[in-house]
C-alpha positions as MATLAB code, in Angstrom:
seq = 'XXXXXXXXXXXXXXXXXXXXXXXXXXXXXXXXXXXXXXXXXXXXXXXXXXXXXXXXXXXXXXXXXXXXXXXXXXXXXXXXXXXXXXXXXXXXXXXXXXXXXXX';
ca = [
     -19.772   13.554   16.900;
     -18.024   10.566   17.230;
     -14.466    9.523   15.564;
     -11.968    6.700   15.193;
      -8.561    7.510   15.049;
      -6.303    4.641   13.421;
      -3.086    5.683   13.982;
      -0.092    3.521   15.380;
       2.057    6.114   15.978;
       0.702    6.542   19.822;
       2.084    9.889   20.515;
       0.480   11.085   17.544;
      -2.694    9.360   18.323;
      -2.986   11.004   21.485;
      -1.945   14.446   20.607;
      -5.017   14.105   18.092;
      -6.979   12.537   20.623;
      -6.535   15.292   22.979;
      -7.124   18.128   20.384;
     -10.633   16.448   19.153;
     -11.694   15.972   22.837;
     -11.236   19.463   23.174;
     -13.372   20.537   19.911;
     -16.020   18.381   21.930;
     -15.986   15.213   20.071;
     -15.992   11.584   20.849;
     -12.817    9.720   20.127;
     -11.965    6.173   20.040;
      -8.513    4.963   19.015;
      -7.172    1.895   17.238;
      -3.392    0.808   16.699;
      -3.856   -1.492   14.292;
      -5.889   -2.519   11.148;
      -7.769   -5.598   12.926;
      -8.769   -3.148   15.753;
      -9.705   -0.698   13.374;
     -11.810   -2.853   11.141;
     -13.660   -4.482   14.954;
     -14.544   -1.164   16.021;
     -16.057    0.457   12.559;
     -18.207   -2.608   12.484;
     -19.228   -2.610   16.169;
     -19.664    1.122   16.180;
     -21.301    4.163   14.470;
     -18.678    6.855   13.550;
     -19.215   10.243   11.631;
     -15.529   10.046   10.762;
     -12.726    8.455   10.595;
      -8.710    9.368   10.553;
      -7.257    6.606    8.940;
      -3.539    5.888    8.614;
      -2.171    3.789    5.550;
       0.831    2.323    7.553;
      -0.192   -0.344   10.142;
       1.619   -2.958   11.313;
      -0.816   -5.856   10.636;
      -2.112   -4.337    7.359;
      -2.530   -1.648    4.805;
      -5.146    1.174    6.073;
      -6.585    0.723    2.368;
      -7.832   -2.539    2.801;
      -9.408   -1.358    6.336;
     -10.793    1.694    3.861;
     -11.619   -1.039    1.204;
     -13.577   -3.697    4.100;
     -15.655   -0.395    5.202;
     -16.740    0.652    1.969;
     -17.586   -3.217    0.863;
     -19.902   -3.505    4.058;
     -21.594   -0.201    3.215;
     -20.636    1.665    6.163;
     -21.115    5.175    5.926;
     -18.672    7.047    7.886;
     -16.777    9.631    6.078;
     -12.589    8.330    5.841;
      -9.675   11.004    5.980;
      -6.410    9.837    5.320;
      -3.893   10.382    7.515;
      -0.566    9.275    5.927;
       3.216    9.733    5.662;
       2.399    8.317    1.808;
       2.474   11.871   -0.857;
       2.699    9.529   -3.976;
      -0.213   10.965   -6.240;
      -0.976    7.191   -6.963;
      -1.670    6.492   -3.736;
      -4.117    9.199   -2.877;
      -5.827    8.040   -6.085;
      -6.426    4.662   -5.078;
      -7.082    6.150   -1.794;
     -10.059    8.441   -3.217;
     -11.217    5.714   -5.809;
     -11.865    3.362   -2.698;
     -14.598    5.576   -1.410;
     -11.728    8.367    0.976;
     -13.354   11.709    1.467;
     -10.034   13.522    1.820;
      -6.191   12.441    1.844;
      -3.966   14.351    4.027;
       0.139   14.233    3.918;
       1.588   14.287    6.922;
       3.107   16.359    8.831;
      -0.041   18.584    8.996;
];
């Protein structure tokens, strides 16, 4: 399986890097929402962790771009954000889970 971890917090990208290697699966990482939105559109992912807070942009617009071009990977939201509005809109843009962190 292959994942995308968006996540620019880069100790926690590479602790969850190192723990889906492990579980045998394919990781690619991306810092930021530009990155993120290049490599969903270059590649073929079965999932991806997304974070909401990136520096260059909100991880719901990378969620929302996805969804718009029809891809079909499954999105899990990784997030500091626990507001139940936000993991509404989260869901309503096409998320297959939203996860509070810490976890």
């Amino acid at each position: 399986m292959n994942v995308l971890i968006v996540e620019d917090e880069r100790s926690l990208s590479h602790e969850m890097e190192i723990y889906l290697s492990r579980q045998n699966l394919n990781c690619d990482v991306a810092f930021n929402g530009k990155s993120a939105s290049d490599k969903i559109h270059a590649n073929s992912y079965d999932f991806v962790l997304l974070d909401l807070g990136l520096p260059d942009m909100d991880g719901l617009e990378v969620l929302k771009e996805a969804k718009k071009s029809n891809i079909e990977s499954a999105f899990i939201i990784l997030t500091a954000r626990s507001e139940v509005e936000d993991k509404i809109k989260g869901l309503d843009l096409g998320a297959d889970d939203y996860i509070p962190k810490p976890f």
